[in-house]
C-alpha positions in Angstrom: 85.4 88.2 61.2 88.2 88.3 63.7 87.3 87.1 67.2 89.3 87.8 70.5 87.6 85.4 72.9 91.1 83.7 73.7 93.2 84.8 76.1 95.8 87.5 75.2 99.7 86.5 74.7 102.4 88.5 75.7 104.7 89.1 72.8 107.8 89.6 75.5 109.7 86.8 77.3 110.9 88.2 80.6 114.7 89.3 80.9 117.2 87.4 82.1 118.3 90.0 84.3 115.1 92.0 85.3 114.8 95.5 85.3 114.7 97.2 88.5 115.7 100.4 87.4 113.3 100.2 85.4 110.7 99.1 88.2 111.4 102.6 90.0 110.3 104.3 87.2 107.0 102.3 87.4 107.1 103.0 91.0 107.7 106.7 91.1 104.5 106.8 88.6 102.5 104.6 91.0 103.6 106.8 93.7 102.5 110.4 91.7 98.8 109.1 90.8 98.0 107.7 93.9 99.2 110.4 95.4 96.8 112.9 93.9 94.1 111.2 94.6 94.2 111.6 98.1 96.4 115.1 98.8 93.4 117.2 97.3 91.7 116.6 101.0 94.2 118.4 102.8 93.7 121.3 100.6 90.3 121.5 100.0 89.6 123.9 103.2 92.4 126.3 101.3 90.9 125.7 97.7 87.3 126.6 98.7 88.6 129.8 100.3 91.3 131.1 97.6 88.2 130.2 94.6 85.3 130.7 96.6 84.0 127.6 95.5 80.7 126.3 96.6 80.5 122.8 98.0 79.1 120.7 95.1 82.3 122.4 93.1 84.5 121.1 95.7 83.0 117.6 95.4 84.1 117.8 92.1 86.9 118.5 92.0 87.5 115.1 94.1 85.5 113.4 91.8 86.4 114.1 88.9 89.8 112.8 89.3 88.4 109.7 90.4 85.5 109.3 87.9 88.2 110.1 84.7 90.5 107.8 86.5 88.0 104.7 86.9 85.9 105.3 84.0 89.1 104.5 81.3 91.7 102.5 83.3 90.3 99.7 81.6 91.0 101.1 77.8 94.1 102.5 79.6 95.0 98.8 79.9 94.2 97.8 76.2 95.9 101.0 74.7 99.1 99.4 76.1 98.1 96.1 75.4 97.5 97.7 71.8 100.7 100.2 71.1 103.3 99.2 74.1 103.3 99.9 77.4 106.2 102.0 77.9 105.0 104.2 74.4 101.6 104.4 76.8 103.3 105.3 79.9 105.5 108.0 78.8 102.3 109.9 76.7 100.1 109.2 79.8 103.0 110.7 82.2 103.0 113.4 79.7 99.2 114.0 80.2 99.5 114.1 84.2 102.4 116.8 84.3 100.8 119.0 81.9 97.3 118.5 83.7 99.1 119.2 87.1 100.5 122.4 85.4 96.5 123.6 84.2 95.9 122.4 88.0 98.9 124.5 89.4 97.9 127.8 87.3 94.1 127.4 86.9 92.6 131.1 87.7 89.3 129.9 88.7 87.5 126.8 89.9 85.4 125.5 86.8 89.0 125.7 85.3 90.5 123.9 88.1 87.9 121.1 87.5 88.6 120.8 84.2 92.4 120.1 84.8 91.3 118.1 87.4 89.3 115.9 84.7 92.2 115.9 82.5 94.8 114.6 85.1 92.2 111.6 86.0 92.3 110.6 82.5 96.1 110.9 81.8 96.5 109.0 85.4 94.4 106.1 83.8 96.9 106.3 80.7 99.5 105.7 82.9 98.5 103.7 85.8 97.8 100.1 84.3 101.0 100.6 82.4 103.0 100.0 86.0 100.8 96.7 86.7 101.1 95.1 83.3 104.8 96.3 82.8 105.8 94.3 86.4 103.6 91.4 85.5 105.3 91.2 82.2 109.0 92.1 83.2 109.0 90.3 86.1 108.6 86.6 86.9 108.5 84.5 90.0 110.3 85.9 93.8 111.3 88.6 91.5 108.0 89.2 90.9 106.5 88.7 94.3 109.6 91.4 95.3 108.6 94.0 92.8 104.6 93.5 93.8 105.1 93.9 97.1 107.5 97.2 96.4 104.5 98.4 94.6 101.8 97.6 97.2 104.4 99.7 100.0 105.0 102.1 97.4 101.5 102.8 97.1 100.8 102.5 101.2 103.2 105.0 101.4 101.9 107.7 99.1 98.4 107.6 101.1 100.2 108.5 104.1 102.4 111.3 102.4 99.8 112.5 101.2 97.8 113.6 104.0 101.6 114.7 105.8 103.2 115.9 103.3 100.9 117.5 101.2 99.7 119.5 104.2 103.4 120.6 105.0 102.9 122.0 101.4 100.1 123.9 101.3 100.6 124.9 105.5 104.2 126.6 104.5 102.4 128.2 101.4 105.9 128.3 99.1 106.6 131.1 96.7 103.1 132.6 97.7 101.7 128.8 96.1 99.5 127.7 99.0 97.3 125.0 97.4 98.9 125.2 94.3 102.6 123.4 94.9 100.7 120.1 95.7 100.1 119.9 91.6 103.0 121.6 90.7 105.4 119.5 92.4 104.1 117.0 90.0 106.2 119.2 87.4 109.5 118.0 88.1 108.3 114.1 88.9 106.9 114.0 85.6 109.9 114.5 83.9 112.0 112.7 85.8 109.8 110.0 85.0 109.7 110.7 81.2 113.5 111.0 81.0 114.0 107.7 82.6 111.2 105.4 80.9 113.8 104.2 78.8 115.0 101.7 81.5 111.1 100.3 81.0 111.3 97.4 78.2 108.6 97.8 75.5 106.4 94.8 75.6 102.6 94.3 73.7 100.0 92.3 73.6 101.0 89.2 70.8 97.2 89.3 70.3 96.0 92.8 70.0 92.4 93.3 70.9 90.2 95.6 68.8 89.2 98.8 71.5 85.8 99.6 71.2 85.4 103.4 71.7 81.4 102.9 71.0 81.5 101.3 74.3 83.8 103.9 76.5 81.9 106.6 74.8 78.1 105.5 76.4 79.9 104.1 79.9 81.9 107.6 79.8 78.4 109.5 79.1 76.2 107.4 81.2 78.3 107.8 84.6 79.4 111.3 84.1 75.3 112.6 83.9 75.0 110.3 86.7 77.6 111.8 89.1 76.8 115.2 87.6 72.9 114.9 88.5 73.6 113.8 92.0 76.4 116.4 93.2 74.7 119.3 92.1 71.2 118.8 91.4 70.8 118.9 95.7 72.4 122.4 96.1 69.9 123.6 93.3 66.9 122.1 94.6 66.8 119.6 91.7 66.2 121.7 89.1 64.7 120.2 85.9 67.8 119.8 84.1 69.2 117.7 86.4 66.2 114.9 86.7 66.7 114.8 82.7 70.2 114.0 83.3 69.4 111.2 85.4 67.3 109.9 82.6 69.7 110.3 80.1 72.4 108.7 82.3 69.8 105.7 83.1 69.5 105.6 79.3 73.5 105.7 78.2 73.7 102.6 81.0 71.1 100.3 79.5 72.4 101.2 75.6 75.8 100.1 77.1 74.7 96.9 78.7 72.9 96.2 75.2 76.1 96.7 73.1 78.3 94.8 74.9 76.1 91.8 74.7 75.7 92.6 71.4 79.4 92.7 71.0 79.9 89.5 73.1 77.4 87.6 71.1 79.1 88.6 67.8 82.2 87.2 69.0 84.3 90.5 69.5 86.0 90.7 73.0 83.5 93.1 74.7 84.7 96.2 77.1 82.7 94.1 79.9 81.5 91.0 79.7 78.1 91.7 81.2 77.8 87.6 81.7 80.9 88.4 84.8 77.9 90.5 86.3 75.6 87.1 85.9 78.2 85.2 88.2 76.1 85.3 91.9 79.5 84.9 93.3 81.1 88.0 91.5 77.9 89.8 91.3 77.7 90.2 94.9 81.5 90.6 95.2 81.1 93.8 93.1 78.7 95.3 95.2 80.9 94.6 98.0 83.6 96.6 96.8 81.4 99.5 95.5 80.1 99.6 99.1 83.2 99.0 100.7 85.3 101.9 98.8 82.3 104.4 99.1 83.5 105.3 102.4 87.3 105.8 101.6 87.4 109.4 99.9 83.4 110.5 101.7 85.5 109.8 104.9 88.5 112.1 103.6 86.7 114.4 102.3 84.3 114.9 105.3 87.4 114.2 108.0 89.4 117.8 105.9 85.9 119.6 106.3 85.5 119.2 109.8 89.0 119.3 111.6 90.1 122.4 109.0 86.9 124.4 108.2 85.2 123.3 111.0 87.5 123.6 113.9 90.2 125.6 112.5 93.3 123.2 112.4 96.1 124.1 109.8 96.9 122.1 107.0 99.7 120.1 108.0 98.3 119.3 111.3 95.4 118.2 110.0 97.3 115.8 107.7 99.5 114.6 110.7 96.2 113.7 112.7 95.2 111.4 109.7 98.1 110.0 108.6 97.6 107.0 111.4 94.7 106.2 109.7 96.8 105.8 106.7 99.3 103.8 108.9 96.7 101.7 110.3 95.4 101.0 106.9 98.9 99.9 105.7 100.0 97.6 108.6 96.4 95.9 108.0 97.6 95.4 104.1 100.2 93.5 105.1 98.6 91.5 108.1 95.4 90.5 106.1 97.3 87.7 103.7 98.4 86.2 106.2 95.3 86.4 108.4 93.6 84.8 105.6 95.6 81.8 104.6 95.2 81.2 108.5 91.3 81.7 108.6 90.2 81.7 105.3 87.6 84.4 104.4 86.3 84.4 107.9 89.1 86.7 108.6 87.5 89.6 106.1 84.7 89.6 107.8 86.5 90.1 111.5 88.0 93.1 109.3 84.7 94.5 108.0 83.4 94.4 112.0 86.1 96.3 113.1 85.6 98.5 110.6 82.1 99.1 111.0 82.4 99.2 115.1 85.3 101.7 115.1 83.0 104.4 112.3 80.7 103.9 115.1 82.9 104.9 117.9 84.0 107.7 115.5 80.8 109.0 115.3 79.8 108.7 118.9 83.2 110.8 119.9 82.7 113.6 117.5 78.9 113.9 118.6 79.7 113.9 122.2 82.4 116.4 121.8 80.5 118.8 119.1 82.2 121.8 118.4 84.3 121.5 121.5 86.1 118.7 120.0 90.0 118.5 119.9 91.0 116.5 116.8 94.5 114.9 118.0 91.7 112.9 120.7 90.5 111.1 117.3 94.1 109.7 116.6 93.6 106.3 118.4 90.2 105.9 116.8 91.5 106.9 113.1 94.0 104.3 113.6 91.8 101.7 114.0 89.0 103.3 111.4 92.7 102.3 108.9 93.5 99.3 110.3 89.7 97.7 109.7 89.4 99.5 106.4 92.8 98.0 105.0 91.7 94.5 106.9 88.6 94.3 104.5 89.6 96.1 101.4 93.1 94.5 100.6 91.5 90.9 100.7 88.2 91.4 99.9 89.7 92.4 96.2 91.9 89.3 96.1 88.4 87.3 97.1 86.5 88.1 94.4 88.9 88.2 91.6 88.7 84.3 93.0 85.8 83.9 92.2 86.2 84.3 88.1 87.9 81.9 85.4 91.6 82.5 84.6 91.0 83.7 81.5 88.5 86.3 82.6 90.5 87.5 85.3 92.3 90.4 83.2 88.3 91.7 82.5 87.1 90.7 85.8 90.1 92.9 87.4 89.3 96.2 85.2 85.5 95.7 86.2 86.7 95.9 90.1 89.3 98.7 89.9 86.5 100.8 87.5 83.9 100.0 90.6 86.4 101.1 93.2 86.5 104.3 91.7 83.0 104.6 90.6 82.0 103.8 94.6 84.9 106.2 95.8 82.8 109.1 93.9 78.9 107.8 94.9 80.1 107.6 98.0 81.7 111.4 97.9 77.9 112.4 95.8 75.6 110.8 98.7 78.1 112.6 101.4 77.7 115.7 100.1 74.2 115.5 100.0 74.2 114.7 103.8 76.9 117.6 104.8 75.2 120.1 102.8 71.6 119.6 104.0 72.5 119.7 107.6 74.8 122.8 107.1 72.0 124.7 105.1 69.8 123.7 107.8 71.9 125.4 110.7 70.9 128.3 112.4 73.0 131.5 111.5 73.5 131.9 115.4 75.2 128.1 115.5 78.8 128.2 116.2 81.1 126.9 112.7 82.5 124.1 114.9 78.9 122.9 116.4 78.1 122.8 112.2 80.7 120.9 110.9 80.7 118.4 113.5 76.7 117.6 113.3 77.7 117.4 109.3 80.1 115.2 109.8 78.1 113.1 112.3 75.2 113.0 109.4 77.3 112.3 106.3 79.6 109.2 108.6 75.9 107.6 109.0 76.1 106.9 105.4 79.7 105.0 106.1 78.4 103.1 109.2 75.5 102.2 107.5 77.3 101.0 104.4 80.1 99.2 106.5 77.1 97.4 108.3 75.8 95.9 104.9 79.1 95.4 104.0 79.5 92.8 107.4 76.1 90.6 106.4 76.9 90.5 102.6 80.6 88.9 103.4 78.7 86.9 106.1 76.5 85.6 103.3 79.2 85.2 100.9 81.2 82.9 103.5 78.7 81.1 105.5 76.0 80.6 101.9 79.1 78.9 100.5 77.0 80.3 97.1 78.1 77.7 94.2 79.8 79.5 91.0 77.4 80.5 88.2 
């Protein structure tokens, strides 16, 4: 029986001369998908109107980008590793653009969902393609250059997502409204297509079998999960939806038992559950599950509020955020730095600003109510971003540390599945919050007074998370706990 226990070998020596046209491609991709996973908040107000969606079909809609996204980046990975990267890329660029279209045209919301699915999974196609294509094309300042284009690159599409993306949908092209922010993905897409030949081909030298067994239960298990808790609340948890936790509670532990099972028979496992076993890394994980649970539940509720709530337009609405975004990419680049200086004391500075300022947050919109006027948040917001980015950029850097080299590939699929899979819990346990204080709301309450008590409710999940989030790091850096 073949094993796959050693590390994999890149069948590609990097060019002489590296290729940065090439790298734009990868960078106008990087751009695209991270893009869509944040300009769906500015328009969510406008979707919910022009579909007459109800709230849990709203939450899905962000989720199920993110879930598609998260649950397959890491086969996304070996798929490349397997049949080339750039082969990968272009069918995974393929994917998005024609999802974006079914998002664009979709005539109802179930069908908007749907795309919405679809685009996730293309997007986690494409997305480890631009990673392992700079890592492989790309070798030492060159590749410190390209990384650090990527990490702006990807700063930046945050922030035009919440400005630009609302100019979009506020100037309602062509009769579009919501639906230019996936059509525009149109023309990208084949830009990006065209132009992939300026991406060298490169594999894995050791190709890894994929173990679909595997993607199949984790796929199962965390979709009836996330199904179960975003609309089993607005039905009053019916039955159906109780059997769904079950069966999700079931797919999880059949999982866990096949990939030790894989593991033990010396096949290279979708997971190696022993990274899980690793206190270090263990608590690491839970730190970033925590930690990205408040980044699209704070979007999400933020879009709610300042649009449905008190009435803002789109594009304004995305200009008030957009130093959050700021705040959050200025913090990225500080927080190396920061560290090298202060070690990993310095991520926990960042997780207390971060905590204090949701705080602050809160307090502000509850004093204000329904007479709030959202450009007052802007100072705040910026330094809600600036403690976020402080905490998240390094934190991920941290506990890859914390894992052998030759686990590190695994060990970094693991995190960027678990920043998704946080990103939508922490959307799921929002929604509960908003929805149960807006149900609760007398008919006589004023829209503004509703939306700002729902948002107050739903941010006590983020403080309360971001407080954890401060004694686990304080743990992880003052325990000094030894390596597994």
């Amino acid at each position: 029986m073949r094993t796959h226990s050693q590390p994999f070998i890149i069948d590609k020596i990097p060019p002489e001369s590296p290729p940065w046209r090439g790298l734009y491609v990868l960078l106008l991709a990087g751009f695209v998908t991270i893009f869509d996973l944040f300009v769906v908040n500015v328009a969510i107000p406008s979707m919910q109107s022009g579909l007459n969606a109800s709230f849990s079909q709203i939450e899905l809609i962000v989720v199920g980008y993110e879930l598609a996204f998260g649950i397959l980046l890491i086969t996304g990975g070996r798929l490349g590793d397997m049949y080339g990267r750039r082969r990968l890329f272009i069918l995974g660029m393929a994917g998005f653009t024609l999802a974006s279209l079914l998002c664009g045209i979709a005539p109802h919301v179930d069908m908007l969902i749907g795309a919405r699915v679809l685009q996730g999974l293309a997007a986690a196609l494409l997305f480890p393609q631009v990673y392992a294509s700079i890592r492989v094309n790309f070798v030492g300042n060159d590749s410190r250059r390209a990384f650090g284009l990527l990490g702006m690159t990807l700063g930046m599409a945050a922030i035009a997502a919440q400005v630009l993306g609302g100019w979009i949908v506020h100037g309602n092209f062509f009769g579009l409204g919501w639906r230019s922010i996936f059509l525009i993905n149109i023309p990208v897409g084949v830009i990006a297509i065209m132009t992939a030949r300026f991406i060298p081909e490169s594999y894995a030298k050791v190709r890894p079998d994929l173990d679909w067994s595997g993607v199949a239960l984790v796929s199962l298990g965390l979709a009836l999960l996330l199904i179960s808790l975003l609309e089993g609340p607005g039905k009053g948890w019916p039955e159906w939806s109780l059997w769904s936790l079950g069966g999700a509670a079931l797919m999880l532990i059949l999982f866990y038992r096949q990939q030790e099972h894989n593991r033990r028979s010396g096949k290279l496992p979708l997971v190696d559950m022993q990274l899980l076993l690793q206190r270090r890394f263990a608590l690491g994980t839970l730190l970033v599950l925590l930690v990205y649970s408040t980044s699209s539940s704070f979007f999400l509720s933020f879009a709610l509020l300042v649009q449905t709530g008190l009435g803002v337009d789109p594009f304004v609405a995305g200009s008030i955020f957009a130093p959050c975004s700021v705040g959050f990419v200025l913090a990225s680049l500080a927080a190396p730095k920061l560290v090298a200086r202060w070690d990993e004391r310095a991520i926990v500075v960042g997780a207390f600003i971060y905590a204090v300022s949701i705080g602050f947050l809160i307090l502000q919109v509850h004093e204000a109510g329904g007479k709030l006027i959202a450009e007052r948040l802007i100072p705040i917001l910026f330094i809600v971003g600036f403690g976020q980015g402080f905490v998240m950029t390094p934190l991920l850097n941290l506990v890859l540390s914390f894992v052998q080299e030759k686990q590190a590939g695994m060990a970094s699929g693991v995190i960027s599945t678990i920043q998704q899979l946080g990103a939508a819990l922490g959307v799921a346990v929002i929604g509960i919050l908003f929805t149960a204080v807006l149900s609760a709301s007398h008919a006589q309450t004023q829209l503004a007074d509703q939306y700002a008590s729902a948002f107050v409710t739903g941010m006590l999940y983020n403080l309360g998370a971001a407080v954890i989030v401060c004694f686990l790091l304080l743990r992880l850096v003052a325990a000094k706990l030894p390596a597994a």
